[in-house]
C-alpha positions in Angstrom: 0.0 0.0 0.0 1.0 3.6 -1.1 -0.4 5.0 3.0 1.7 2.4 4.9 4.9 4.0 5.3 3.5 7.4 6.4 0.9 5.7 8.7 3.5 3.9 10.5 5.8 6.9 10.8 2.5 9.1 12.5 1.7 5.5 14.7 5.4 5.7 16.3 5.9 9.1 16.6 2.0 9.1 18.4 2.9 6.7 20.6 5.8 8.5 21.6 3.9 11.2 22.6 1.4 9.2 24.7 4.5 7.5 26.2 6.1 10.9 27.3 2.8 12.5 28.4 2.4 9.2 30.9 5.7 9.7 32.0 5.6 13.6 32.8 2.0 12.7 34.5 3.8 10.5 36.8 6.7 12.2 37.3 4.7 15.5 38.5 1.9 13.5 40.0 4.1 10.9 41.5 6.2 13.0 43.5 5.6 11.2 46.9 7.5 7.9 45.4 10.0 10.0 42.9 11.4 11.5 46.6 11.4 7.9 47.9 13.4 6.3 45.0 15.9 9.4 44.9 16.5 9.7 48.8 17.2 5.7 48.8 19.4 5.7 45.6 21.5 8.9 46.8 21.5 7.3 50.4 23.4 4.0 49.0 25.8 6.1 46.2 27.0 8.5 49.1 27.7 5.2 51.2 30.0 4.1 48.6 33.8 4.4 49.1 35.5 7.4 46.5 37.3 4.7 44.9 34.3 2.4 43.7 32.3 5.8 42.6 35.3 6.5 40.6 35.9 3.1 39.1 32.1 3.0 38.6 31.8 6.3 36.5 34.9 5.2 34.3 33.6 2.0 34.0 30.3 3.6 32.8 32.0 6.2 30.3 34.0 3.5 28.5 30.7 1.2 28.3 28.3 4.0 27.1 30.3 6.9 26.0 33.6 5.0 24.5 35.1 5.9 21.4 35.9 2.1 20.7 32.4 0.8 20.1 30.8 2.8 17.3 28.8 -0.4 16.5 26.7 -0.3 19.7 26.5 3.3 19.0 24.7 2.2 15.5 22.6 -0.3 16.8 21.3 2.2 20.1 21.1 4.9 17.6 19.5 2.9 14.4 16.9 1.2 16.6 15.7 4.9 18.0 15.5 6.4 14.6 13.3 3.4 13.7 11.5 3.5 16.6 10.6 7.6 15.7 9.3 5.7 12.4 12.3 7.4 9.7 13.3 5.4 7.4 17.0 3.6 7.3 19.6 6.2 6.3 23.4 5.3 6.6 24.6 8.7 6.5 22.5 10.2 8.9 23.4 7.2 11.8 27.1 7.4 10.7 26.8 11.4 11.3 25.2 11.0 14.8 27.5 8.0 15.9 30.4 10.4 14.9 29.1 13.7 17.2 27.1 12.1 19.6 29.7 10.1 21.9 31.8 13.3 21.2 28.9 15.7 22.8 28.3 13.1 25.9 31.7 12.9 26.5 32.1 16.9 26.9 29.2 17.2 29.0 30.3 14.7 31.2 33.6 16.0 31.5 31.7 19.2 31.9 29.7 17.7 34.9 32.9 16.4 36.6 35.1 19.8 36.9 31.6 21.8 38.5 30.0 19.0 40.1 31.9 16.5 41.4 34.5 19.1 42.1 32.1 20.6 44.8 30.4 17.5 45.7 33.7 15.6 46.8 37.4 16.7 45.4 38.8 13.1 46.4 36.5 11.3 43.4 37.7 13.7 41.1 41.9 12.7 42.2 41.1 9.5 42.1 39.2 9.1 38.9 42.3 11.3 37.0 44.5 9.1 38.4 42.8 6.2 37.2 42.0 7.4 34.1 45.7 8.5 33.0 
């Protein structure tokens, strides 16, 4: 059929929209158990030692941000633009894999010198010194 292509495209991108609408509702509604979840997840990350946090957020980077696995970036990447209903375009996913890692990477980088440096100089030694 001529209408499929287009009718899938307006299906995805509507349920996307229904999906992010639910999940503002809930995050605005739900703030009781949003409070709950954040107080218990920054009690057990402060209890950690500065040494784990810092293996933990370099261990993290190279997995999700690392340079050395532009085919996971592809895949992640690929599977979203489908999922917004585009069509398959190689040059577009090669652009984004190419710039997006690169933009993470500065703002985490970014995060670390103003955040952590505030938050707790020790993770910020330590993770250099791992990291060189």
């Amino acid at each position: 059929m001529y209408n499929q292509d287009p009718i899938h495209t307006i299906l995805h991108f509507s349920t996307n929209i229904i999906w992010f609408v639910i999940l503002s509702g809930y995050s605005i509604l739900g703030n009781e158990e949003l409070r709950i979840l954040n107080s218990w997840i920054q009690q057990f990350l402060y209890n950690l030692s500065d040494t784990i946090k810092a293996f933990s957020i370099l261990l993290l980077t190279d997995l999700c941000i690392g340079f050395h696995s532009p085919h996971g970036w592809e895949l992640m990447i690929g599977s979203v633009y489908k999922d917004f209903g585009f069509a398959h375009n190689d040059q577009i996913i090669s652009g984004l894999v190419s710039t997006f890692p690169v933009i993470l990477d500065t703002i985490f980088k970014y995060w670390i010198f103003r955040y952590l440096n505030r938050v707790s100089p020790s993770l910020v030694v330590i993770y250099h010194s791992m990291n060189d």
